[in-house]
C-alpha positions as a Markdown table, in Angstrom:
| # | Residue | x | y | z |
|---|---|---|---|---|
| 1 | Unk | 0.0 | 0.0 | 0.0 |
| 2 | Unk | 1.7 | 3.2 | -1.1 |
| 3 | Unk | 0.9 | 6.0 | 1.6 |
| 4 | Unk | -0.1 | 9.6 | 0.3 |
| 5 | Unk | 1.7 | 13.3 | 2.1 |
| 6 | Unk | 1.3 | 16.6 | 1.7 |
| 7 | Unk | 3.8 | 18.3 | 0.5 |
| 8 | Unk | 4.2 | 20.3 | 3.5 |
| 9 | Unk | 4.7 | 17.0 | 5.2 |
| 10 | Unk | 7.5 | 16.1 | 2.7 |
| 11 | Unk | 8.9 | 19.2 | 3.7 |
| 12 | Unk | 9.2 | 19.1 | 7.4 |
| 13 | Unk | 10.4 | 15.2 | 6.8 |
| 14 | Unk | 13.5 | 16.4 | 4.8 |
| 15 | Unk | 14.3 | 19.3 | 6.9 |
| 16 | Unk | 14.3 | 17.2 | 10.3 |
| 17 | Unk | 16.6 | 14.7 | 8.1 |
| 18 | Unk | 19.0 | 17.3 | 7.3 |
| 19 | Unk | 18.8 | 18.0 | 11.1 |
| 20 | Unk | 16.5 | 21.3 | 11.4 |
| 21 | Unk | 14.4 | 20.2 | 13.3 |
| 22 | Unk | 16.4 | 20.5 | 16.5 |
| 23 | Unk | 17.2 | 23.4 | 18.7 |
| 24 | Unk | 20.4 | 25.2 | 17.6 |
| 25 | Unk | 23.3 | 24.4 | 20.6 |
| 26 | Unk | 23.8 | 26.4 | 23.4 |
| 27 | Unk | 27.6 | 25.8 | 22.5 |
| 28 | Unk | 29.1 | 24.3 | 19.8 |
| 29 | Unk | 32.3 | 22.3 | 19.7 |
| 30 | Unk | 33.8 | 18.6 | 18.1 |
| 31 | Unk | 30.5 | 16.4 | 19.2 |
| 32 | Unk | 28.2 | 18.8 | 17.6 |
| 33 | Unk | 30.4 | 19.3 | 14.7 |
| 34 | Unk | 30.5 | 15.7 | 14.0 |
| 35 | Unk | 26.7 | 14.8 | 14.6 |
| 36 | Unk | 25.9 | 17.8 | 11.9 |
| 37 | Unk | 28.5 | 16.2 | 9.4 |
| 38 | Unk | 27.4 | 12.5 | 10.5 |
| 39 | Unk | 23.3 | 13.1 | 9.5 |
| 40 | Unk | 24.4 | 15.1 | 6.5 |
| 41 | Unk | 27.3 | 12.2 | 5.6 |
| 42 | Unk | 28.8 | 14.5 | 2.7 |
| 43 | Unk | 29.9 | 18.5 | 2.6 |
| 44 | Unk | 30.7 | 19.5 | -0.8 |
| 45 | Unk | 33.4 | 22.1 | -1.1 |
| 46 | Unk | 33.5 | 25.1 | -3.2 |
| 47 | Unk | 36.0 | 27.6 | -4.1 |
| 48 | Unk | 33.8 | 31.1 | -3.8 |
| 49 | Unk | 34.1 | 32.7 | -0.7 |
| 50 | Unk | 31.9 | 36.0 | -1.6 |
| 51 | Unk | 30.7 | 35.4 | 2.1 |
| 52 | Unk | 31.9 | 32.4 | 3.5 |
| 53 | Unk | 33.9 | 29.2 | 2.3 |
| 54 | Unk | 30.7 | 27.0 | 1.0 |
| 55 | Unk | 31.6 | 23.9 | 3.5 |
| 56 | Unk | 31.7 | 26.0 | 6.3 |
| 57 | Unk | 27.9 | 27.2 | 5.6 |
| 58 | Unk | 26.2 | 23.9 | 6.0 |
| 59 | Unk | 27.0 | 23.9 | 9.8 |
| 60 | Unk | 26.6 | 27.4 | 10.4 |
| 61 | Unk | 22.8 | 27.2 | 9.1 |
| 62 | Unk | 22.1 | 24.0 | 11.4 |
| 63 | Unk | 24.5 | 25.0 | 14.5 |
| 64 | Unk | 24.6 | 28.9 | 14.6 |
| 65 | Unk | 27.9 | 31.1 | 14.9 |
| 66 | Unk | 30.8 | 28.2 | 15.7 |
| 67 | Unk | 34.1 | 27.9 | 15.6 |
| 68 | Unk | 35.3 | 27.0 | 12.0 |
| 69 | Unk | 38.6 | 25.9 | 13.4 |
| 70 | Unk | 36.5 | 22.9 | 14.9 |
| 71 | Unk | 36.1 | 21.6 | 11.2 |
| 72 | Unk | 39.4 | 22.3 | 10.4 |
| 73 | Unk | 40.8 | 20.2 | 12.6 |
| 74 | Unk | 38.4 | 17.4 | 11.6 |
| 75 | Unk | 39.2 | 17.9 | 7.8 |
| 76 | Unk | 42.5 | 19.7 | 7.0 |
| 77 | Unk | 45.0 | 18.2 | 9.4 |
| 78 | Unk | 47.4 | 15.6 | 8.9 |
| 79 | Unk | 45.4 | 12.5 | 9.5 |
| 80 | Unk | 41.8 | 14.0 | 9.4 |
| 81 | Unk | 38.7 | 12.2 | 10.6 |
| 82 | Unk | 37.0 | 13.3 | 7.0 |
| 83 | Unk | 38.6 | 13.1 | 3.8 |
| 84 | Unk | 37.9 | 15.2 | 0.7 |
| 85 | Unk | 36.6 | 12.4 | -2.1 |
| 86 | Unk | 35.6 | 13.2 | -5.7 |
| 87 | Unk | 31.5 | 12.2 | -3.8 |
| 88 | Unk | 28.8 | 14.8 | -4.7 |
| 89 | Unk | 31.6 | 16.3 | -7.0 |
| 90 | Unk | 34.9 | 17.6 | -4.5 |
| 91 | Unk | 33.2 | 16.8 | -1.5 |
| 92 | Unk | 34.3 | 16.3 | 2.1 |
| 93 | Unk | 33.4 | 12.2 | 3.7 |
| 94 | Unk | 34.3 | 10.3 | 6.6 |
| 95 | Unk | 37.4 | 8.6 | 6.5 |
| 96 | Unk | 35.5 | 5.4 | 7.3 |
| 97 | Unk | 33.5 | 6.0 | 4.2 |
| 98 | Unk | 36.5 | 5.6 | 2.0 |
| 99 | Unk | 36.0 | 2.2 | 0.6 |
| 100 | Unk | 32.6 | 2.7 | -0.3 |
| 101 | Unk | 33.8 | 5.1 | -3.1 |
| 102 | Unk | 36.7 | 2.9 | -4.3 |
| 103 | Unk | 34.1 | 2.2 | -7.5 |
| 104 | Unk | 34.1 | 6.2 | -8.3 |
| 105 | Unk | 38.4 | 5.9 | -8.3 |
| 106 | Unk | 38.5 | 3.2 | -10.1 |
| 107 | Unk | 36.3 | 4.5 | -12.7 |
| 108 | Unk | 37.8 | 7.6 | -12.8 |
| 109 | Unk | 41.5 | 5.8 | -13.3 |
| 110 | Unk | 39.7 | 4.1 | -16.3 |
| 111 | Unk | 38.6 | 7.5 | -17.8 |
| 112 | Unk | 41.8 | 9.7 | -16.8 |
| 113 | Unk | 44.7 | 7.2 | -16.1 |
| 114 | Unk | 44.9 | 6.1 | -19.8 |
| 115 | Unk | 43.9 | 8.9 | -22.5 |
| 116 | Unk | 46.2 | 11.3 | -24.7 |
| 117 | Unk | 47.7 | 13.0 | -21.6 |
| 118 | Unk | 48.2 | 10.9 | -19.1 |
| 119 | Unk | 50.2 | 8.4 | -22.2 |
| 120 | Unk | 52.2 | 11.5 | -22.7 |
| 121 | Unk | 53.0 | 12.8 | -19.2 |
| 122 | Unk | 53.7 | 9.1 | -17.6 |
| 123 | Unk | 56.9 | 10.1 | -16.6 |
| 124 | Unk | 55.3 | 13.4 | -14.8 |
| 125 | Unk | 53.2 | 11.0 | -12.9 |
| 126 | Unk | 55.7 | 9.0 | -11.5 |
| 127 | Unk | 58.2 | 11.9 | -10.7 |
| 128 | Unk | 55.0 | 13.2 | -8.5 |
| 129 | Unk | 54.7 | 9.9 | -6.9 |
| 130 | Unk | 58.1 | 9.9 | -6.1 |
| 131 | Unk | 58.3 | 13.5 | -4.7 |
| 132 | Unk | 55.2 | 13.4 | -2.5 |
| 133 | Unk | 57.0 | 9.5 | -0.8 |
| 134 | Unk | 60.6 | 11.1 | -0.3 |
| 135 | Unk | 59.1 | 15.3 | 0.5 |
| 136 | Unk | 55.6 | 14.3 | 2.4 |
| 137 | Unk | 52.6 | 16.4 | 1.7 |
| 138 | Unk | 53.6 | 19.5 | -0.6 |
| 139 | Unk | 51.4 | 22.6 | -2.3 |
| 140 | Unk | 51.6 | 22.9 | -6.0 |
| 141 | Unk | 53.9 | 25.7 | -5.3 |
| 142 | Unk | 56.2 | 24.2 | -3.5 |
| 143 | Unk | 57.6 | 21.7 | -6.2 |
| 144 | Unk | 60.3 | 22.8 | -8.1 |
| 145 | Unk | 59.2 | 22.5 | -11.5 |
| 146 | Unk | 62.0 | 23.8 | -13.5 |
| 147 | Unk | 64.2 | 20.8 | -12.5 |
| 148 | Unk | 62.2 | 18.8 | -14.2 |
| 149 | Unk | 64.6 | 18.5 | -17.2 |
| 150 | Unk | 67.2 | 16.5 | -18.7 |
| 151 | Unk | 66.9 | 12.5 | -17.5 |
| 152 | Unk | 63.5 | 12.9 | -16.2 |
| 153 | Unk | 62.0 | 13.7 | -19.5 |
| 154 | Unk | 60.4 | 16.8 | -21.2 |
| 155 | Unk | 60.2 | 20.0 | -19.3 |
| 156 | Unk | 56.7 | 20.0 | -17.5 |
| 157 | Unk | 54.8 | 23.5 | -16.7 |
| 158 | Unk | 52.8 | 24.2 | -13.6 |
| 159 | Unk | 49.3 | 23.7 | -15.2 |
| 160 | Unk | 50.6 | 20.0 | -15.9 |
| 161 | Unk | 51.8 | 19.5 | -12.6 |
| 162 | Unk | 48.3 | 20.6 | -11.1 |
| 163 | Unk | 46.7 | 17.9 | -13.4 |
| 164 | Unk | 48.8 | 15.4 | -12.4 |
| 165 | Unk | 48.1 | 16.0 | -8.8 |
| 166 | Unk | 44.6 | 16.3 | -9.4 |
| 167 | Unk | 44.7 | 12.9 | -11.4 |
| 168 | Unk | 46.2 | 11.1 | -8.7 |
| 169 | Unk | 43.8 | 12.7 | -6.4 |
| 170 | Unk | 40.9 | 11.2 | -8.2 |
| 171 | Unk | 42.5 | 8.0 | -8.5 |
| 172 | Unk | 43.4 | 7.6 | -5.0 |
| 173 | Unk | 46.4 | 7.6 | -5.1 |
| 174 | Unk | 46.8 | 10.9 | -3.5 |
| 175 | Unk | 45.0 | 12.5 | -0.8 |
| 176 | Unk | 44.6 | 15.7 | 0.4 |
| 177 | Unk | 47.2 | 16.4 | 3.8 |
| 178 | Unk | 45.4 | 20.3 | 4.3 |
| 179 | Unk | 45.1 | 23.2 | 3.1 |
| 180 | Unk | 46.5 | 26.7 | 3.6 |
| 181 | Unk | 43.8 | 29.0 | 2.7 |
| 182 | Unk | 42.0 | 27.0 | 0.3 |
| 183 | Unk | 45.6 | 25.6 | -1.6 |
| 184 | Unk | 45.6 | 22.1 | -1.5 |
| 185 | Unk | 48.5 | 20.0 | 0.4 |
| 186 | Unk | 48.7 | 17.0 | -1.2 |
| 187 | Unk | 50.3 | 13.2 | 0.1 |
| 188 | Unk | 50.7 | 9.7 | -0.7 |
| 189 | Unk | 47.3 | 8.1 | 0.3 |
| 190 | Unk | 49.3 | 6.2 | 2.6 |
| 191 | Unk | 50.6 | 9.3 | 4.7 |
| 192 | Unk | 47.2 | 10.5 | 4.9 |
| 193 | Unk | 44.6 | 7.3 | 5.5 |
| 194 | Unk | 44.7 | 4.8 | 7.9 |
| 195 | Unk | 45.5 | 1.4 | 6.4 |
| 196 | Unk | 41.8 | 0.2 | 7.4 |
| 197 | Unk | 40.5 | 2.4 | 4.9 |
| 198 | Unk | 43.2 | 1.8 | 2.3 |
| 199 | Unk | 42.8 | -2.0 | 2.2 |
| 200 | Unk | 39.2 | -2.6 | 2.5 |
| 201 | Unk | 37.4 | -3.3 | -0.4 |
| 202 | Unk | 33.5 | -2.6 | -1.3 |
| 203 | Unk | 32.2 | -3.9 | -4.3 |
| 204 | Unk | 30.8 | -1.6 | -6.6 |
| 205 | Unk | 27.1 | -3.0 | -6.2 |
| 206 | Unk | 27.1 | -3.4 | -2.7 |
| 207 | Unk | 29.0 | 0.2 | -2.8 |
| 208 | Unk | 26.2 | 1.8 | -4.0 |
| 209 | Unk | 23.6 | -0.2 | -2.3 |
| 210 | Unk | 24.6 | 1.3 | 0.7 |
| 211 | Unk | 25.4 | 4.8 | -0.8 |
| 212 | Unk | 21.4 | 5.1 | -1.3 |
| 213 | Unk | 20.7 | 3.4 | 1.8 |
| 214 | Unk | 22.7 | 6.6 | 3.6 |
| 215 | Unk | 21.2 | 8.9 | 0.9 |
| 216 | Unk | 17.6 | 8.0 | 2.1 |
| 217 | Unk | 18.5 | 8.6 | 5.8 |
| 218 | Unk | 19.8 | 12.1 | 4.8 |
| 219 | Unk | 17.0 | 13.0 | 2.5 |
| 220 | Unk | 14.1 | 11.4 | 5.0 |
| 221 | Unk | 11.7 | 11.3 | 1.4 |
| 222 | Unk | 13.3 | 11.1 | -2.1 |
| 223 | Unk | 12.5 | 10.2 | -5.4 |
| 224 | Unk | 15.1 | 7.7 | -6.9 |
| 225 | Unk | 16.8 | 10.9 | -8.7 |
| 226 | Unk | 16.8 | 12.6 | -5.7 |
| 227 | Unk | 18.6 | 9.7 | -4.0 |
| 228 | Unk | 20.9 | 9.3 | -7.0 |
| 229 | Unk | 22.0 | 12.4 | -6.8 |
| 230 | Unk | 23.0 | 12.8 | -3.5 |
| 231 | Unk | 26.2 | 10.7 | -4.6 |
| 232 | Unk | 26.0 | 11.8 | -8.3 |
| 233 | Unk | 25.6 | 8.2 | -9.0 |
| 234 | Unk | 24.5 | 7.8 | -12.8 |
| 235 | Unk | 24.4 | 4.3 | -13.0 |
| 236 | Unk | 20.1 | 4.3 | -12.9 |
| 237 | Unk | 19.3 | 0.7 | -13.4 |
| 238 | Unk | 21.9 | -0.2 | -10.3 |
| 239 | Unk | 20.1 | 2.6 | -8.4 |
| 240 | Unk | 16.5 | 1.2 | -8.9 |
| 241 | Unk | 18.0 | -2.2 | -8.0 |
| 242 | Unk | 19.2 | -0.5 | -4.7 |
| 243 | Unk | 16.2 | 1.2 | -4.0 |
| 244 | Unk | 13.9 | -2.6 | -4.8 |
| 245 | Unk | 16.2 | -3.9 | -2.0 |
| 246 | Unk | 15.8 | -1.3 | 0.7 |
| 247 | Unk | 11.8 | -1.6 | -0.3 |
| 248 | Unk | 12.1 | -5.6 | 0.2 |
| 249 | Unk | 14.1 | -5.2 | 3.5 |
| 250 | Unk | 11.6 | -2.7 | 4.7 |
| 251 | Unk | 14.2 | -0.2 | 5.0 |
| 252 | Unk | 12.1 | 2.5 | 2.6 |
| 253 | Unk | 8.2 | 2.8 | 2.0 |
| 254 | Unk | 6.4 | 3.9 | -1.2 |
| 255 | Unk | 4.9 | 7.0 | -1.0 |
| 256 | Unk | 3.0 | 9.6 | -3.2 |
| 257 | Unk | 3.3 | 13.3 | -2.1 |
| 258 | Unk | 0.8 | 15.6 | -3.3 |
| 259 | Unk | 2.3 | 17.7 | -6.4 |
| 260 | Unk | 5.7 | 15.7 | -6.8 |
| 261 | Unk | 4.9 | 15.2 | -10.3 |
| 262 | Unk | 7.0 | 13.5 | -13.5 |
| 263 | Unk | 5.8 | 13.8 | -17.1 |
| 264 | Unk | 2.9 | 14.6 | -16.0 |
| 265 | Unk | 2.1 | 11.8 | -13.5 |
| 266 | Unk | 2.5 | 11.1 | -9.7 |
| 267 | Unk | 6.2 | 10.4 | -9.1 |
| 268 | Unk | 7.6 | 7.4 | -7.3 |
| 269 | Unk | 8.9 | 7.9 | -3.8 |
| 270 | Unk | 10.1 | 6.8 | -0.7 |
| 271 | Unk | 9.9 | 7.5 | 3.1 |
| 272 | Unk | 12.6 | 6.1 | 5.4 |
| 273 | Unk | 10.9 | 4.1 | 7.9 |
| 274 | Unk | 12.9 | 5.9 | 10.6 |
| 275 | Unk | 12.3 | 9.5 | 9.0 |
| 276 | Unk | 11.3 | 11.7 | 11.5 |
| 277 | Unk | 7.5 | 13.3 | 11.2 |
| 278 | Unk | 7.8 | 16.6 | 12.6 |
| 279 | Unk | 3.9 | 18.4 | 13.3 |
| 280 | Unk | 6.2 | 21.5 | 13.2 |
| 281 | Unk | 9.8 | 23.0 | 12.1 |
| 282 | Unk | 10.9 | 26.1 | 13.8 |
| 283 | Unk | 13.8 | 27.0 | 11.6 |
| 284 | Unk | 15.8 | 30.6 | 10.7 |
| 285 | Unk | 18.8 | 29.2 | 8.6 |
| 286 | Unk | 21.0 | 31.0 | 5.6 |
| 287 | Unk | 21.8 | 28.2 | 3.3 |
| 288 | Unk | 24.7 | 27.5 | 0.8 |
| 289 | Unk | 24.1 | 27.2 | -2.6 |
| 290 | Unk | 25.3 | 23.8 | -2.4 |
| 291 | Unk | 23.6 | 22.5 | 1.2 |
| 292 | Unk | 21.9 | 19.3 | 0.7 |
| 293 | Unk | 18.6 | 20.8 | 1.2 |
| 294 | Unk | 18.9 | 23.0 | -2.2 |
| 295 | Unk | 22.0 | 21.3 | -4.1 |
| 296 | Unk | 19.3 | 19.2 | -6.4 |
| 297 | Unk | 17.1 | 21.6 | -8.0 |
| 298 | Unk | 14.6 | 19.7 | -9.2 |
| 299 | Unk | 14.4 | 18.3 | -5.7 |
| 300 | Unk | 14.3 | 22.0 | -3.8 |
| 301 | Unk | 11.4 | 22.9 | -6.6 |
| 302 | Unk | 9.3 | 19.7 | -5.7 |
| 303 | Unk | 9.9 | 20.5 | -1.9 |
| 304 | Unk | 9.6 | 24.5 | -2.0 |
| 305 | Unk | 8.2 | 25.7 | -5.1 |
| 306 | Unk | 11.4 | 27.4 | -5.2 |
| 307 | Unk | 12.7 | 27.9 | -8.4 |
| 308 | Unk | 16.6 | 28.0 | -7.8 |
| 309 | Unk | 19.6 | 28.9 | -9.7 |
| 310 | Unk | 23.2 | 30.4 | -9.1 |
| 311 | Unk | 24.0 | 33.8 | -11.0 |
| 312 | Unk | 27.8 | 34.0 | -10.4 |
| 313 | Unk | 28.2 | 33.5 | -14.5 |
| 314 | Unk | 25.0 | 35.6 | -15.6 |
| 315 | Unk | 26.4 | 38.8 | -16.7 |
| 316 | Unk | 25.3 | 41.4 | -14.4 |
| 317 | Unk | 22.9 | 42.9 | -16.6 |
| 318 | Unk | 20.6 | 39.9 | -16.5 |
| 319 | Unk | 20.8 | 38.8 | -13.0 |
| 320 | Unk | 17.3 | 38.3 | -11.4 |
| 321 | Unk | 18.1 | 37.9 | -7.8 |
| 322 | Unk | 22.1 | 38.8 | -7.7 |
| 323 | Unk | 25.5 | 37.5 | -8.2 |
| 324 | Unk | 25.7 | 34.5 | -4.8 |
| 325 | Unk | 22.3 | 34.7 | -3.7 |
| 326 | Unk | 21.2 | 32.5 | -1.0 |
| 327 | Unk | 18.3 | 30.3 | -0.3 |
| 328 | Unk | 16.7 | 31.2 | 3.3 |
| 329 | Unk | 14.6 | 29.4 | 5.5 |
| 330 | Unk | 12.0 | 30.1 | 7.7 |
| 331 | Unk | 9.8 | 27.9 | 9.6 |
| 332 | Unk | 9.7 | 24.8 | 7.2 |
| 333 | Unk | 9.8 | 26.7 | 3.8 |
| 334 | Unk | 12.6 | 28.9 | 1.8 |
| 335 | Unk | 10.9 | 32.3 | 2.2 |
| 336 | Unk | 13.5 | 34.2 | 0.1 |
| 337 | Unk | 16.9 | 34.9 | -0.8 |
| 338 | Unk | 20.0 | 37.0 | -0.1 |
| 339 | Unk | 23.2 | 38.2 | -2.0 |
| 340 | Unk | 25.7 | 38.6 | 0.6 |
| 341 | Unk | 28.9 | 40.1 | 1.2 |
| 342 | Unk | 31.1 | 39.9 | 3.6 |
| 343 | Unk | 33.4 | 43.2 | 3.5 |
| 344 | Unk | 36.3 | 42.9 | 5.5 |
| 345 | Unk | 38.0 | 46.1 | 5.4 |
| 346 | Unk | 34.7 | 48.0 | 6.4 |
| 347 | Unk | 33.9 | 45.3 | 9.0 |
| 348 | Unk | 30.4 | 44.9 | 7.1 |
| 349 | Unk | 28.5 | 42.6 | 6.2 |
| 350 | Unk | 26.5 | 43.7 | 3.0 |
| 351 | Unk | 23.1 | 42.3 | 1.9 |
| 352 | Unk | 23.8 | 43.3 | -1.8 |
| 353 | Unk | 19.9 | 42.3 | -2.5 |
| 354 | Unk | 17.1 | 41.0 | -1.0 |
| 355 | Unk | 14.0 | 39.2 | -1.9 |
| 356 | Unk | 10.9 | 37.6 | -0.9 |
| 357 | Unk | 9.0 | 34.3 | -2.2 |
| 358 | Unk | 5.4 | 34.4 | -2.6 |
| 359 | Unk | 4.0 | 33.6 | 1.0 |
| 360 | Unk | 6.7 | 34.6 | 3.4 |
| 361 | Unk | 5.1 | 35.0 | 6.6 |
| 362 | Unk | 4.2 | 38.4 | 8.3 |
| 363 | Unk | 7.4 | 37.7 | 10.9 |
| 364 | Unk | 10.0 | 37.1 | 8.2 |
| 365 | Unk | 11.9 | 40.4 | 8.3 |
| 366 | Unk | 12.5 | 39.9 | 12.3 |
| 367 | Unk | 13.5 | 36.6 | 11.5 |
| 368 | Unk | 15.9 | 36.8 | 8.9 |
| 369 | Unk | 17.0 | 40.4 | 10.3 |
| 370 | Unk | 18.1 | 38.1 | 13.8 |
| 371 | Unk | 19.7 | 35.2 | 11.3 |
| 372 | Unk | 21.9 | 38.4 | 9.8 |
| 373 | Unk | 22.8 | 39.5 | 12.8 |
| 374 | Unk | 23.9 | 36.0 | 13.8 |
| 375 | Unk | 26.1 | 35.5 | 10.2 |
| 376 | Unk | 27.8 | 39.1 | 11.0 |
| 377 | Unk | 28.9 | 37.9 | 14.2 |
| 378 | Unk | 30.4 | 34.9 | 13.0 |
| 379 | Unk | 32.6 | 36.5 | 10.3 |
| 380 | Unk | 33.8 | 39.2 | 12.9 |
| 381 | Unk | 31.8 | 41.6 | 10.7 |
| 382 | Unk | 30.5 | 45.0 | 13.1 |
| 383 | Unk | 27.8 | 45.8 | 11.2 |
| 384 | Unk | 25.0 | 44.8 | 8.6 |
| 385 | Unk | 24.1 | 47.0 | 5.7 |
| 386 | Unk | 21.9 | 46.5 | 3.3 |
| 387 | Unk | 21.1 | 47.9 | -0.7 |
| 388 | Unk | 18.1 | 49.0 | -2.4 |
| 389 | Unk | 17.3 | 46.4 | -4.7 |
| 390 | Unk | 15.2 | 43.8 | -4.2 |
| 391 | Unk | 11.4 | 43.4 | -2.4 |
| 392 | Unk | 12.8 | 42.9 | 0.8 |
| 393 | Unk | 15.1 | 45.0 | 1.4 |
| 394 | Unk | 13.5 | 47.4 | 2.7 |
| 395 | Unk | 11.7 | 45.3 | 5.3 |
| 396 | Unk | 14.9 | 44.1 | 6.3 |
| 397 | Unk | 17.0 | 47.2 | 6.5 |
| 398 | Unk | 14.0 | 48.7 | 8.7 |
| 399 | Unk | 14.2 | 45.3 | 10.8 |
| 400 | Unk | 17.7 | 45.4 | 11.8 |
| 401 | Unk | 17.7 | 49.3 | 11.4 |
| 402 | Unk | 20.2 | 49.2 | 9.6 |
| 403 | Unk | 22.5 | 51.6 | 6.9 |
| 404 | Unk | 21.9 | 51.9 | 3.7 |
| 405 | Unk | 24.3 | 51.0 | 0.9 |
| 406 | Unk | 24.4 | 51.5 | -3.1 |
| 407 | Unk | 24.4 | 48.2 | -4.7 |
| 408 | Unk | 28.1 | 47.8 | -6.7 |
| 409 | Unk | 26.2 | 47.9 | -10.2 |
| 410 | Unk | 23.5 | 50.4 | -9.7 |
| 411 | Unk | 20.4 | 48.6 | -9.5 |
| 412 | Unk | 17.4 | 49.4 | -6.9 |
| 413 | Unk | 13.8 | 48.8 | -6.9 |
């Protein structure tokens, strides 16, 4: 028997998944850190840091203002406890989740470890290999190319060292030992995992299996492209066969929820049978662009009516909403968006526009004005302004009564 929700039931299921359904700690430090990371199992990383560094985000909008440093430690020391992985794309994991990606490096040797370039720069390869095991972990920079001549083959520019590493990376046979700033330090495999991790094998079926097993406990309700995607995994007909055997084991329960529709018809989807069913979510959150709970956008548009793209490569003319704007939450639905910027040398943060979704309740200004206030604190910034374009930015500049500022390319209401 397939059992029917509402969608605002759907919504409330995912959000408690993703853990919003709790009370934001009094005080944050490694448990706290980890149980945020452990429910979400993944953090992708991304390279723009208009505001904040994207992996630092997710746990700011479940946890509040904590300690980066805490996730640092976790991630970006010499033996971390989580790894970055090629997972939803360059993506932070457990270290115990290792193995269960083997499938994605050995594919990705297949693809990378035996075209045009990597034939021709072999020799490159090696000479990394053999730098990283007599040096230990290095940054790009720090290898001295230009002695790469004479019996060691052709003379081999920067760029092709940076593939190289990042080929090795994605094979596994490099890992990343830290990073200053957001420069990769990269090791042997062996200097960085602990043999448990290195020698344990997964096949790939039972690999993925279990990949949609964890993506269903994360997501709470998913559609099989929802669950898919939470690993990138594009292999559909072994991702039905994992979902057919979580339904057999009792694991995952068919359900229909109202306006989750494909081609036209109901779509298939499942309930986790220990999904929590929240009567009510409470939440004030900023969120990343690329936080589980908006990465999939066909998933957030199902789930919020929210229609949801990034404008970083729109030229500035034809931006609708800004250049990083943000998805925000409030209660259990994305009520808006922001375009923020943190400026350092003012001490400011700046809300470069602001905008509202159809139906944001009456109390969404005071809430997202207190949410500001919280994401100024943890950057260090002093103060919040806030521009003239956009629906709500008017509300929110009165809410937090705060200065004005002229958006960077002109544009008001």
């Amino acid at each position: 028997m397939t059992t029917t929700l509402r969608r605002a039931d759907a919504r409330r299921i995912a959000l408690a998944a993703q853990g919003f359904a709790r009370a934001r700690p009094e005080t944050v430090g490694t448990r706290q850190v980890t149980g945020a990371l452990t429910r979400m199992r993944i953090l992708q990383i991304d390279s723009v840091n208009v505001f904040s560094r994207s992996h630092y985000m997710p746990l700011f909008a479940r946890l509040g203002a904590y300690d980066t440093t805490l996730l640092d430690r976790l991630a970006f020391e010499r033996r971390p406890r989580w790894v970055e992985s090629w997972a939803h794309v360059a993506s932070l994991v457990s270290v115990d989740d290792w193995p269960l990606l083997q499938f994605r490096r050995d594919a990705m040797r297949e693809k990378y470890g035996h075209d045009e370039w990597a034939e021709a720069h072999r020799p490159l390869l090696q000479w990394l290999r053999d730098e990283l095991a007599e040096r230990g972990p290095l940054r790009p920079a720090e290898i001295d190319h230009d002695a790469r001549s004479g019996p060691r083959g052709s003379w081999w520019g920067w760029d092709d060292v940076k593939n190289g590493l990042e080929r090795l990376w994605l094979f596994g046979d490099v890992a990343i030992a830290g990073r200053r700033g957001f420069e990769r330090r990269y090791a042997l495999a062996t200097d960085v995992l602990p043999v448990s991790a290195l020698e344990s094998s997964v096949p790939r079926g039972e690999a993925i299996a279990e990949l949609i097993r964890r993506a269903a406990v994360a997501y709470g309700v998913a559609t099989a492209s929802d669950l898919a995607d939470y690993w990138r995994i594009r292999d559909r007909p072994a991702v039905l066969a994992a979902v057919h055997d979580l339904v057999d084991a009792g694991e995952i329960l068919p359900v229909q929820v109202d306006g989750w529709q494909v081609a036209g018809r109901p779509a298939k989807a499942w309930l986790h049978r220990d999904a929590a069913r929240p009567r009510r979510v409470d939440a004030a959150a900023i969120l990343s662009p690329f936080d589980p709970v908006v990465w999939f956008r066909d998933r957030a548009e199902r789930l919020f009516d929210f229609d949801y793209r990034i404008e970083i490569y729109t030229p500035a003319p034809q931006r609708r909403f800004g250049y990083y704007s943000l998805p925000v939450i409030v209660g259990d639905d994305v009520v808006g968006r922001l375009d923020l910027k943190a400026d350092r040398a003012g001490s400011a943060l700046r809300v470069q526009s602001a905008w509202w979704e159809p139906g944001a309740p009456p109390d969404a200004a005071e809430r997202v004005a207190a949410e500001l206030r919280t994401a100024a604190r943890w950057q260090g910034l002093e103060h919040v302004t806030v521009s003239r374009w956009g629906d709500a930015s008017d509300a929110l500049a009165g809410a937090l009564r705060a200065d004005r500022h002229d958006h960077p390319d002109g544009r008001t209401n």
